[in-house]
C-alpha positions as CSV (number, residue, x, y, z in Angstrom):
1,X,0.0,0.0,0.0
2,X,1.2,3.2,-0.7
3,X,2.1,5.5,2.2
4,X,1.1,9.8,1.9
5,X,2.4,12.5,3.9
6,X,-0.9,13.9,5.6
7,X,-1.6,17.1,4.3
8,X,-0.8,16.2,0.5
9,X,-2.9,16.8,-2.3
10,X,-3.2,13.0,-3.7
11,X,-4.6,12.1,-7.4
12,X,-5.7,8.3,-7.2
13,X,-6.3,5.4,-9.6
14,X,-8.1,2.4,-8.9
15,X,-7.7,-0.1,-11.2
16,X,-11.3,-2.4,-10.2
17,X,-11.0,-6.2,-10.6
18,X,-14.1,-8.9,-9.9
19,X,-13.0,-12.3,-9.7
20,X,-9.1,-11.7,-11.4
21,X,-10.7,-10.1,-14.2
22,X,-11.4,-6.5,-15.1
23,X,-14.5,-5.0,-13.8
24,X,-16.8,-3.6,-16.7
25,X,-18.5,-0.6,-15.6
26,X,-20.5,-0.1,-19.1
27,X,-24.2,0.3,-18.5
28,X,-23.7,1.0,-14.7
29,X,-25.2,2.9,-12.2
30,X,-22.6,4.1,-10.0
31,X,-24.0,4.8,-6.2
32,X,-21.3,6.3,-4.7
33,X,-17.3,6.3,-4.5
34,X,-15.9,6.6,-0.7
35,X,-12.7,6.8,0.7
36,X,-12.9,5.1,4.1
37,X,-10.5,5.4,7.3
38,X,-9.6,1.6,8.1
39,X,-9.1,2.5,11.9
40,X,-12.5,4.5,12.1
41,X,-15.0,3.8,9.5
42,X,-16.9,7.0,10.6
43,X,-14.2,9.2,8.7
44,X,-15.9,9.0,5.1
45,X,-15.0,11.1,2.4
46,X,-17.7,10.9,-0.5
47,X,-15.9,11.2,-3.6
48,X,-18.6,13.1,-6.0
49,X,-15.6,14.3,-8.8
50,X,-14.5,11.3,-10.4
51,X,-13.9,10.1,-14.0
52,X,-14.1,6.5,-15.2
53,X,-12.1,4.6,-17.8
54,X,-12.5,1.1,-18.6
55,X,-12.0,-0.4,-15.1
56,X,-10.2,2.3,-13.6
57,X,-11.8,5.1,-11.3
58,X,-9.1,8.1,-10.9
59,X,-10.3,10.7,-8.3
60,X,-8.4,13.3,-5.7
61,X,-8.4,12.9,-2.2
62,X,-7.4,16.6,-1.3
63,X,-5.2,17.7,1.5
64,X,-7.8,19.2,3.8
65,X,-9.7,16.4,3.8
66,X,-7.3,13.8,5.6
67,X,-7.8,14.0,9.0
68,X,-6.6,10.8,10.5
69,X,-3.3,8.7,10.1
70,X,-3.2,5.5,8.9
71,X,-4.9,3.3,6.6
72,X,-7.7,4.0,3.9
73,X,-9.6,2.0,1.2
74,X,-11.6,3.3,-1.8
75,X,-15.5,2.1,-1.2
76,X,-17.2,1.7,-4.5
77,X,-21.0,0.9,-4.7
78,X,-22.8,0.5,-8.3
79,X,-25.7,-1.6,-10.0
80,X,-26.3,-2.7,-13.0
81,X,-29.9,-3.6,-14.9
82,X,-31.2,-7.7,-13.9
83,X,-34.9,-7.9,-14.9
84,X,-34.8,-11.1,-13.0
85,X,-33.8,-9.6,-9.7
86,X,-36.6,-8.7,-7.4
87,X,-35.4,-4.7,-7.4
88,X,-34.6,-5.1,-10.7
89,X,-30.9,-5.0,-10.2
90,X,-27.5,-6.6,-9.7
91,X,-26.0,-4.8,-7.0
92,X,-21.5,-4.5,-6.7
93,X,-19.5,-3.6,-4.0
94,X,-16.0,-3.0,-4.1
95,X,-13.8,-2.7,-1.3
96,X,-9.9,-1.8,-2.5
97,X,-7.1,-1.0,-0.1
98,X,-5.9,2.4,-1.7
99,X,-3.1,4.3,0.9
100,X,-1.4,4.9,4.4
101,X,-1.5,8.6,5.4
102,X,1.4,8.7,7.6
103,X,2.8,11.9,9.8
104,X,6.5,12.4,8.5
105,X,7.6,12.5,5.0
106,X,10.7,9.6,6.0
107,X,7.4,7.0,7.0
108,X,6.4,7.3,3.0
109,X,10.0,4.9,2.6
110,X,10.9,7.8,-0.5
111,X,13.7,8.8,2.0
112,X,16.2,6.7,4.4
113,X,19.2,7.1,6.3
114,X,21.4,6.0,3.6
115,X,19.8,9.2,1.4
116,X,21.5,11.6,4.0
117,X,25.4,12.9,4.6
118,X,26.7,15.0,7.3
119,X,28.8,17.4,5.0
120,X,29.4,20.0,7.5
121,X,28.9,20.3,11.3
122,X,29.6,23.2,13.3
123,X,28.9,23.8,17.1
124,X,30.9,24.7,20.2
125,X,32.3,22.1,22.5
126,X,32.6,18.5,22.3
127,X,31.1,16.9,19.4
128,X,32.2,13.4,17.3
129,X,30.7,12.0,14.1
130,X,31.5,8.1,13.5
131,X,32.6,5.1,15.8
132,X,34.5,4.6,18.8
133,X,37.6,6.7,20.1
């Protein structure tokens, strides 16, 4: 899963599968698209700007609406036309673990220890880069 600074302006794709295969939205009524806090379900964010191609739903999950760390999954609810059903529909729900907003920009795993060098230090008394004396 991918891991987001909180606070970050994030454009996401879902690519939608149903049974391995690509999930054919053609002819479908799409309910609503969510993204969903993993640790508390109450944090909702109804998605209503979306765009559909094929199988994939891109939408943005904006900045000021991340308020809790952690975990979140898209939550995608749609029907499609069964004159044999008794409401006269086939109803879909997809469930697809989308990101982790974390709290520091070195929890995303873009940045690690190895990525930094001391290449100058400067302060009074005693100070020692490295190993042992």
């Amino acid at each position: 899963m991918n891991r987001v600074r909180i606070g970050q302006n994030v454009g996401i794709l879902v690519k939608c599968y149903s049974g391995g295969n690509a999930e054919s939205f053609d002819n479908a009524l799409i309910e609503y698209v969510k993204i969903v806090s993993r640790i508390n379900p109450s944090v909702v964010k109804n998605i209503e700007d979306y765009s559909i191609n094929l199988n994939e739903i891109s939408f943005n999950f904006w900045g000021v609406d991340q308020t809790y760390l952690g975990g979140y999954y898209t939550s995608i609810y749609y029907k499609k036309v069964n004159i044999g059903a008794p409401d006269g529909f086939d109803h879909f729900y997809l469930d697809i673990p989308t990101l982790e907003l974390v709290d520091k920009t070195f929890n995303t795993g873009g940045i690690s220890e190895s990525d930094v060098e001391i290449t100058y230090l400067n302060v009074s008394g005693d100070s020692g880069v490295g190993g042992p004396k």
